[in-house]
C-alpha positions as CSV (number, residue, x, y, z in Angstrom):
1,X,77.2,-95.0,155.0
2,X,73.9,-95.3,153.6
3,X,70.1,-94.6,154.9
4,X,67.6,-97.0,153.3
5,X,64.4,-98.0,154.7
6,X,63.7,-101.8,156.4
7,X,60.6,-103.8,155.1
8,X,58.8,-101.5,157.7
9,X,59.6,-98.2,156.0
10,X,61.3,-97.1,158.7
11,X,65.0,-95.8,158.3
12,X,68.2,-97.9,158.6
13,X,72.0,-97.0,158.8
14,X,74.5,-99.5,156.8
15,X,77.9,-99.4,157.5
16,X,80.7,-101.5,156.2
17,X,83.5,-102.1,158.2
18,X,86.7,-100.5,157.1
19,X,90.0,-102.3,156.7
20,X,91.5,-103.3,159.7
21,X,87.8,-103.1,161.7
22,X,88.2,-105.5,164.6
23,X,86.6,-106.4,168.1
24,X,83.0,-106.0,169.7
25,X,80.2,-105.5,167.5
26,X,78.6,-102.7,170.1
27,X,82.0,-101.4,170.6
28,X,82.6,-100.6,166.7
29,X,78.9,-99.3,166.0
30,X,79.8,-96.8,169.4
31,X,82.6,-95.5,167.9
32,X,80.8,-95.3,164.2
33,X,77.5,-93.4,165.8
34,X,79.3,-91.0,168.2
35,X,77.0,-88.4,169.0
36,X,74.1,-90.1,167.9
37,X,73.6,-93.3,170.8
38,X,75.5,-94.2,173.9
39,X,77.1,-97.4,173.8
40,X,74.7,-98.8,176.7
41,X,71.8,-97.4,173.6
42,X,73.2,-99.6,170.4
43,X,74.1,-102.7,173.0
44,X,69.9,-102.7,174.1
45,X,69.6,-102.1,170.1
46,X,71.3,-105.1,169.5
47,X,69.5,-107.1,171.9
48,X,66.5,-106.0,170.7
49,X,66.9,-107.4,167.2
50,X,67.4,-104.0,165.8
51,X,70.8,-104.5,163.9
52,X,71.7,-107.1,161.5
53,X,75.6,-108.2,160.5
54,X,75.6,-109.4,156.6
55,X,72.3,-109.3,156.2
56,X,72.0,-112.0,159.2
57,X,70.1,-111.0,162.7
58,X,72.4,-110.4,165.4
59,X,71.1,-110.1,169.5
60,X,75.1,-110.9,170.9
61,X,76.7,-107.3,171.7
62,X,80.3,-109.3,172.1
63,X,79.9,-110.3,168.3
64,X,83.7,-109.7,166.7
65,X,83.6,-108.4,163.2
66,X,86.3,-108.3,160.8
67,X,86.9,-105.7,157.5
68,X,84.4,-106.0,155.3
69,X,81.3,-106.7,156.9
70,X,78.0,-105.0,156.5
71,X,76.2,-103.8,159.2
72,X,72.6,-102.6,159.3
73,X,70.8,-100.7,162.4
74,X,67.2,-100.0,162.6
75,X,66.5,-96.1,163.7
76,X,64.6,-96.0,166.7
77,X,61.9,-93.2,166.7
78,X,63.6,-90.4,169.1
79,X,63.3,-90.1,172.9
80,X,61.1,-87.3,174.0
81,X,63.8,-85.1,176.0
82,X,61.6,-83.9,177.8
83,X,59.9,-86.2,181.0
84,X,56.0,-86.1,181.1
85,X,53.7,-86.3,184.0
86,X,53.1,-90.1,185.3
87,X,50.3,-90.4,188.4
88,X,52.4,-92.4,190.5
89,X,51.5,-92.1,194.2
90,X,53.9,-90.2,196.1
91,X,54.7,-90.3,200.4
92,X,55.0,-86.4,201.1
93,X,56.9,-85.4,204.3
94,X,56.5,-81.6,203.9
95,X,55.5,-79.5,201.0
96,X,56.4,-75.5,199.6
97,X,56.7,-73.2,197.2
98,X,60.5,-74.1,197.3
99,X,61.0,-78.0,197.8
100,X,59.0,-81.2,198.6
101,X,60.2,-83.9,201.0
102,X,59.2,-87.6,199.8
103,X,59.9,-90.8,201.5
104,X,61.5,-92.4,198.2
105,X,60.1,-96.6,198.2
106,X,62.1,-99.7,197.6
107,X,61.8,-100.1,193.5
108,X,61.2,-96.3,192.3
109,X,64.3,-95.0,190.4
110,X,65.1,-91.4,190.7
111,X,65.7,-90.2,187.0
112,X,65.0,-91.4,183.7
113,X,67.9,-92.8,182.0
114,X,68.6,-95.8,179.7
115,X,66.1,-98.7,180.7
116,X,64.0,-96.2,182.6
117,X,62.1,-93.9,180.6
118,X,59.3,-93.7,182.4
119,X,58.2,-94.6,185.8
120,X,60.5,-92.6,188.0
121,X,60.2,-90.1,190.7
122,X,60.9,-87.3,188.6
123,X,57.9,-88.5,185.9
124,X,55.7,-88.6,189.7
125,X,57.2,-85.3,190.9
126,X,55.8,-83.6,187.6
127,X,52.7,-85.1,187.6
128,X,52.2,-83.7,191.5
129,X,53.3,-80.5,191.2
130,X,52.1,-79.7,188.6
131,X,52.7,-75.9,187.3
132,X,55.1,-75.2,190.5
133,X,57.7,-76.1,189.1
134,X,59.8,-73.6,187.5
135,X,62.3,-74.0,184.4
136,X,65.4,-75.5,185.8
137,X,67.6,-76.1,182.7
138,X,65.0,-74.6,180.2
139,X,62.0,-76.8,180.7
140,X,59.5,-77.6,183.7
141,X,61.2,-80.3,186.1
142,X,61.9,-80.9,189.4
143,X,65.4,-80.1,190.7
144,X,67.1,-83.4,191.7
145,X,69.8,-82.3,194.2
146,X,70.6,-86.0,195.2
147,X,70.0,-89.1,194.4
148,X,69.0,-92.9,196.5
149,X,70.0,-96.1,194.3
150,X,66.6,-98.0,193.0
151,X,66.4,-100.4,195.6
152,X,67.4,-98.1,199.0
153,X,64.6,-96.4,200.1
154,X,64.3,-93.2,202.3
155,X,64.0,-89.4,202.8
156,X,64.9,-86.8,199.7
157,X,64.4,-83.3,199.1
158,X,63.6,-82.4,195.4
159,X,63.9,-78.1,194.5
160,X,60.9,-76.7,192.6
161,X,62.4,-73.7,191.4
162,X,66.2,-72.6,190.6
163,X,67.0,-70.5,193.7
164,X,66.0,-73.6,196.1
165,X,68.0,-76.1,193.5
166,X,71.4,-73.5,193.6
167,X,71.2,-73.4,197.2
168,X,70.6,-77.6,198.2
169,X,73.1,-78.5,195.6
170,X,75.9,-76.3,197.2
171,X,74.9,-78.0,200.7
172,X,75.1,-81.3,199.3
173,X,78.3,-80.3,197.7
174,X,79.7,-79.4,200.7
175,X,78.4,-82.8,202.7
176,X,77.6,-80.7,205.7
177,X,81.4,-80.0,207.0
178,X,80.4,-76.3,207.2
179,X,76.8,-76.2,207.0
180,X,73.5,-78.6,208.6
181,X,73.5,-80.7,205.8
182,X,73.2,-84.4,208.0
183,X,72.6,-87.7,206.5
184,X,71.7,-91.0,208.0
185,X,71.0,-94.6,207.2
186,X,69.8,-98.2,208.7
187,X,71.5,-100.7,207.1
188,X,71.2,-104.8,208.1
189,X,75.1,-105.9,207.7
190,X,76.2,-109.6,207.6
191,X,78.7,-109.7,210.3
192,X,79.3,-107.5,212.6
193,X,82.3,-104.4,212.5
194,X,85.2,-104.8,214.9
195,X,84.2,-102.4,217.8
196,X,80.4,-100.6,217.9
197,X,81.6,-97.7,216.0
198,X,84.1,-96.9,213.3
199,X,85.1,-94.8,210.3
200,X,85.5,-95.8,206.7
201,X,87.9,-93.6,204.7
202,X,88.8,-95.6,201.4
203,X,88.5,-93.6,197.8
204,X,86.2,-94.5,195.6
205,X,86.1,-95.2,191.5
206,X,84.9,-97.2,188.9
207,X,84.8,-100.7,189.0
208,X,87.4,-102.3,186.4
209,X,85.7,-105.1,185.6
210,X,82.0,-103.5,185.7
211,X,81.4,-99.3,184.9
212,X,78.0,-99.8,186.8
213,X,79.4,-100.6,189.7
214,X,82.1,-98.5,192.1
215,X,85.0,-100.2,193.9
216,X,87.9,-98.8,196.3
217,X,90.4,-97.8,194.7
218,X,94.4,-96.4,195.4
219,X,94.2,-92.5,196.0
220,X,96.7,-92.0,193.3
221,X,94.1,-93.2,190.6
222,X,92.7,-90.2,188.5
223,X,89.0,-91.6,189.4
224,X,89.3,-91.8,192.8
225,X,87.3,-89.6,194.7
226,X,87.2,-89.2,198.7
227,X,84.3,-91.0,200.6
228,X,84.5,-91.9,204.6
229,X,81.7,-92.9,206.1
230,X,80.9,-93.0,210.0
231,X,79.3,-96.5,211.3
232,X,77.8,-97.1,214.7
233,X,76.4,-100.8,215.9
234,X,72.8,-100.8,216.7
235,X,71.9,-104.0,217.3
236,X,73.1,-107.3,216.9
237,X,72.0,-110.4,215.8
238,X,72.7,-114.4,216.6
239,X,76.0,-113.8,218.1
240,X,78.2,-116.2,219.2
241,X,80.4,-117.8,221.9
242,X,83.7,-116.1,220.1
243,X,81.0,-112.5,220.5
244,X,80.7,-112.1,216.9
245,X,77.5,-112.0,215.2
246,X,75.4,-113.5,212.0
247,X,73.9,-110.0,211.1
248,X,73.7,-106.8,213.1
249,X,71.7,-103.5,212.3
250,X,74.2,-100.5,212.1
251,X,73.3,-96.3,211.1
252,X,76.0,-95.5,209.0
253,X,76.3,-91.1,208.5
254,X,77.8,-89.8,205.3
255,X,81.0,-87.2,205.0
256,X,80.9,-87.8,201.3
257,X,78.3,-89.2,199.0
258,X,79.7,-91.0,196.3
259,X,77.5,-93.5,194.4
260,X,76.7,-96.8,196.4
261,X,79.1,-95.5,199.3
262,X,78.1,-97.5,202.1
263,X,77.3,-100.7,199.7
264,X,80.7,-100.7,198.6
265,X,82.3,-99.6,202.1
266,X,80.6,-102.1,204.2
267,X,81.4,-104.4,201.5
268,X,84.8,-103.5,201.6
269,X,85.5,-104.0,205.1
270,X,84.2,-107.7,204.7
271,X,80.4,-107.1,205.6
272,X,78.4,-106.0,203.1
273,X,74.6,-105.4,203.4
274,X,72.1,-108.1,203.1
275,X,70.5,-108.5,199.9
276,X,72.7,-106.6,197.8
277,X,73.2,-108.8,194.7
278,X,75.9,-106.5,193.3
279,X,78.7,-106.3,196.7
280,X,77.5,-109.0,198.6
281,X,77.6,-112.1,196.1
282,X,79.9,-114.1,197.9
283,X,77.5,-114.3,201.3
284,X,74.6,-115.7,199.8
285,X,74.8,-118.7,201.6
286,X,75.2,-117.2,205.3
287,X,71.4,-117.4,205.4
288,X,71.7,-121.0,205.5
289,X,73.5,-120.6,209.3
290,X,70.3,-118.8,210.2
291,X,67.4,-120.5,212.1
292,X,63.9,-120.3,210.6
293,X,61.4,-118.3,209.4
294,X,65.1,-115.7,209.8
295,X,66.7,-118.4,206.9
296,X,63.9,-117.7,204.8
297,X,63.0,-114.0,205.3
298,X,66.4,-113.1,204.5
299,X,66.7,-115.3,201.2
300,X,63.5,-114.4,199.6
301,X,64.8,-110.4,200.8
302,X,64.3,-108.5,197.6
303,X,67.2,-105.9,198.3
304,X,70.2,-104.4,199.4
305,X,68.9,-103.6,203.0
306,X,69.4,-100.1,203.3
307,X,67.0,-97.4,204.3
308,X,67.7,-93.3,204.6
309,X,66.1,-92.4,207.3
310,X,67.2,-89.0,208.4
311,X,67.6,-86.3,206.4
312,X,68.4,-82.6,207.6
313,X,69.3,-79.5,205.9
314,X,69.0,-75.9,205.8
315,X,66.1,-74.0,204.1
316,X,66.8,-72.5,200.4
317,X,64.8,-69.2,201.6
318,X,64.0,-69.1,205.4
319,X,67.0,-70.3,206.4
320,X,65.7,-72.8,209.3
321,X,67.2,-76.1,209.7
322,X,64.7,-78.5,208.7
323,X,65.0,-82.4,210.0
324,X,62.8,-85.4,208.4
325,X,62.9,-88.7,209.6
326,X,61.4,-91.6,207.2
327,X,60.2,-94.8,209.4
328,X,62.0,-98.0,208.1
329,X,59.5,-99.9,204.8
330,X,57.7,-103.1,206.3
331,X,60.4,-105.2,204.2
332,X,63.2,-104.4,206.1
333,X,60.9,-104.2,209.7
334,X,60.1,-107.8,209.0
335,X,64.0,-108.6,208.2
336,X,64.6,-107.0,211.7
337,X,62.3,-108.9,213.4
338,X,63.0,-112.4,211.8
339,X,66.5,-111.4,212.1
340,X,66.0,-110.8,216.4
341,X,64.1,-113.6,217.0
């Protein structure tokens, strides 16, 4: 392995594939680089044009290579570890010393991570508060005790300091079976559940076929983790002569909270949410049974419909049970409506 510099001057890796080399092209350079970039890192390097395969460009991640080739990366200048300030507005629900309480919009992802470096809640968060925050893991951020997927909007409490962060994580831990910890959700459903209330207990993993998404999976699996979640029927919508329903509203309540629990759930139990492009593929077309303007408010929907509305927990240092409620976003209010007339 060599480190010479591209026409740019900046510096460049070349490997050559050992004998008996074989299979993806981001899979190889993963297992070549360990320590230095995550797979999902060299496959957005590859796509950027960043790494050529003897001497010729290559953007295609599957790419096989065979013994013998020569592959070439461009460095990328290194990530700043550390998030900076971004002035992104925020919706405060309540405000100390301790924690903040945000209504979290449609489109603003939690953390940075790969693909989202910037532009988050946590780059907003240190831009607001400023020097509150204390040093959670050895440098000024906020404490992220939970999380809401990009698209699913709703209430979360951030910690500001350690001693808040210790104590909200352990009631999230615990999902509120001996403590206040309570959380709630609107959801828009295509279908509607057997009966006006009912409980979800089905483990949840990985997906096989897709790491970024989860899927239900055999309790005997070494992934699978618990997850039950409580439904209850709000409303329903265009129902039928045979009393089932096109769509209904339903507040699902957490037991667990495993990553896109009631996505997958709902999904599972053969109506998933509207708008969700990842669980609810296959139901694309049920907007085509609806009447207009519904027909076309729900296809030009721009995500999973899901809202967290209710959050409760106890407080880090008085001790009080504090309850926030976040009104539903105007997207899914106009869904609602469309949906009811």
């Amino acid at each position: 392995m060599t480190e010479p510099f591209n026409e740019a001057g900046e510096p460049r890796k070349v490997l050559t594939a050992e004998d008996g080399a074989s299979g993806r092209l981001d899979a190889w350079l993963t297992s070549q680089l360990e320590g230095e970039f995550s797979r999902n890192r060299i496959k957005a390097l590859i796509e950027q044009g960043a790494v050529t395969l003897n001497g010729k460009p290559v953007t295609e991640p599957k790419k096989k290579i065979s013994a013998g080739d020569t592959i070439a990366i461009d460095l990328p200048e290194p990530e700043d570890p550390e998030p900076k300030g971004e002035d992104i507005p925020l919706t405060v629900l309540y405000e100390d010393d301790d924690l903040i309480v945000i209504a979290k919009p449609a489109g603003l992802v939690v953390h940075p991570g790969a693909g989202n470096w910037t532009g988050t809640l946590v780059n907003a968060l240190i831009h607001h508060c400023g020097d509150s925050l204390s040093g959670i893991g050895g440098v000024r951020r906020p404490g992220i005790v939970h999380r809401l997927d990009k698209d699913t909007s709703g209430v979360m409490v951030v910690a500001k300091n350690d001693i808040a962060h210790r104590h909200l994580a352990d009631q999230f831990a615990d999902h509120g079976r001996t403590g206040p910890l309570e959380r709630a959700y609107q959801a828009v459903v295509w279908g509607r559940p057997s009966g006006l209330r009912g409980t979800i207990d089905a483990p949840l993993g990985r997906s096989g076929s897709d790491r970024t998404k989860r899927a239900v999976k055999n309790e005997m699996k070494d992934d699978a983790r618990e997850a039950i979640t409580h439904y209850e029927v709000k409303q329903r919508f265009h129902e039928k002569p045979d009393a089932t329903s096109l769509a209904a509203l339903i507040e699902c309540r957490l037991e667990t909270g495993r990553t896109h629990q009631i996505r997958v759930h709902m999904a599972h139990i053969g109506h998933p949410l509207v708008g969700d492009v990842d669980y609810a593929a296959g139901f694309k077309t049920k907007a085509n049974l609806l009447p207009e303007p519904a027909k076309s408010v729900v296809n030009r929907f721009p995500r999973q419909a899901l809202h967290a509305y209710l959050l409760a927990f106890e407080h880090p240092r008085t001790g009080e049970v504090m309850e926030f409620e976040a009104d539903l976003p105007d997207d899914m209010q106009e869904l609602i409506a469309a949906l009811a007339d």
